[in-house]
N, C-alpha and C positions, 0 to 999 in steps of 0.2 A: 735651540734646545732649552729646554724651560727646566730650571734646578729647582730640585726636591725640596722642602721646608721639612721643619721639623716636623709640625704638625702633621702633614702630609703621611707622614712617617708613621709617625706612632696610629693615626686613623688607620691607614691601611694592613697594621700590626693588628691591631685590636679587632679588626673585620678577617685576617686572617684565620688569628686565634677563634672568633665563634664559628667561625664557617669550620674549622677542622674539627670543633667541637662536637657542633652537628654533625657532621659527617659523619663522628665516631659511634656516638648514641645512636645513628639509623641503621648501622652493624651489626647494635648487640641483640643475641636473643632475649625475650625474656626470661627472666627467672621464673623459678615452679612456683605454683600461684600457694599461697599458706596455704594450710591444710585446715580443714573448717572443724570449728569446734565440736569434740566430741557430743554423740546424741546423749541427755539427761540420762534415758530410757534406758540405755545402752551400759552408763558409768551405776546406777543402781543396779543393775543385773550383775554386773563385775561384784558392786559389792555387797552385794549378798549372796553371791556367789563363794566370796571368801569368806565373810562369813560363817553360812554354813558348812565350809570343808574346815576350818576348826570346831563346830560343833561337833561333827561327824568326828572329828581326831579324837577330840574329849571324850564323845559315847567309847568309842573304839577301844579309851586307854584303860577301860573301865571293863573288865573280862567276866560279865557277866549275864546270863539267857534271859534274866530279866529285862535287862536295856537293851537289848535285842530289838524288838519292835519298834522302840522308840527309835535306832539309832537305823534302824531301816526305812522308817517316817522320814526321815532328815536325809538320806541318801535318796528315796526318792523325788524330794524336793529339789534336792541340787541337782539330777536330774532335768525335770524340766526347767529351772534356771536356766541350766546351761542350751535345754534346745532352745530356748527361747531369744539366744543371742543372736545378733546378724552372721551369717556364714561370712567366713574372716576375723572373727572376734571371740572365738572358743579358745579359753584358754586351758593348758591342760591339767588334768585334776593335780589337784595336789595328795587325795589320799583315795585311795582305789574304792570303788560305788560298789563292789560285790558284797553280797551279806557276808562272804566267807572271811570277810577281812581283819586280817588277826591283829591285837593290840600293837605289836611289833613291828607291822609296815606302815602304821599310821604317823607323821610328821609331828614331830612338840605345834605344840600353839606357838612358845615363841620364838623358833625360827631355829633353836638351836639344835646342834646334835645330839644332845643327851635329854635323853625322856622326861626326866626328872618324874616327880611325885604323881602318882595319879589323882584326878580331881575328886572329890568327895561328892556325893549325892546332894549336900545342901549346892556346892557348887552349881551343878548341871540344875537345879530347881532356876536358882537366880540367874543363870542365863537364859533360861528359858522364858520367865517372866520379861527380864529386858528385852531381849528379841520381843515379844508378843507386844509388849507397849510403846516400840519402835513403829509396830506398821502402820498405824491408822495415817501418822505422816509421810510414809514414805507413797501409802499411794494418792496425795495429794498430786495433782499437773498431769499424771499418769496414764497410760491408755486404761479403758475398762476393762480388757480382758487381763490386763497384766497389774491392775490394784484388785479385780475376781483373785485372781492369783494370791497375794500377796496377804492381801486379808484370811485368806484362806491357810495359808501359812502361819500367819499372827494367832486365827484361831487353833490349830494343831499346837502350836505352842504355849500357847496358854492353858490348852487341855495338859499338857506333858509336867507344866508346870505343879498341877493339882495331881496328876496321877502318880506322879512319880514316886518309888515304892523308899518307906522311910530308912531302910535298910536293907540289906543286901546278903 
């Protein structure tokens, strides 16, 4: 009978150790594959989605028949925003699309519970402009029917900006 050596030893140790190793790793399943980068297309639509549901909050907070139409413009838009997300990606509104919708059910702008002050017409002027001078870049990369879109939004906004009535 032929005795064991060290070496013997620890070789046949270390050939143990990978072989159980393998063995282990062709067990496992794999894990769920990362989730693929959200579409561009997809994350502009979100946010202008949100957005516009503060617009609409601001028109809203503002209880008068004059901003009415405008503030009807702007729910229409959110509107198609929203059909235009992938089915699975609607999120839900945060302030009701019905014309009927009364200053009261509309969400502050900034997130809290209490309504605070309502915005002033020069307000709602200079958001309107911003928005308007937002879009020419946003539909850069974009599909054409959804910078059609977007542009067309931009212009609506910048009409609102000039229209909008000095007082109330």
């Amino acid at each position: 009978m032929r005795s064991l050596t060290r070496r013997a030893l620890l070789r046949s140790g270390a050939l143990g150790a990978a072989a159980a190793t393998l063995a282990g790793c062709a067990g496992e399943e794999p894990g769920p594959a990362p989730a693929p980068p959200p579409d561009p297309e997809t994350v502009l639509l979100r946010q202008l989605i949100e957005e516009k549901e503060r617009t609409v909050a601001l028109y809203a907070a503002l209880p008068s028949r004059r901003l009415t139409p405008f503030r009807r413009r702007h729910e229409a838009h959110l509107a198609e925003l929203r059909r235009r997300l992938p089915a699975g990606n609607v999120p839900e509104p945060a302030v009701p699309a019905s014309p009927s919708a009364s200053p009261s059910a509309a969400p502050s702008v900034s997130g809290s519970p209490s309504p605070g002050p309502a915005p002033s017409l020069r307000k709602l002027r200079d958001l309107e402009r911003r928005a308007a001078a937002l879009r020419p870049r946003q539909t850069e990369g974009v599909s054409p029917a959804l910078a059609q879109l977007i542009a067309c939004i931009g212009a609506c906004e910048a009409a609102h900006a000039v229209a909008l009535p000095r007082s109330l």
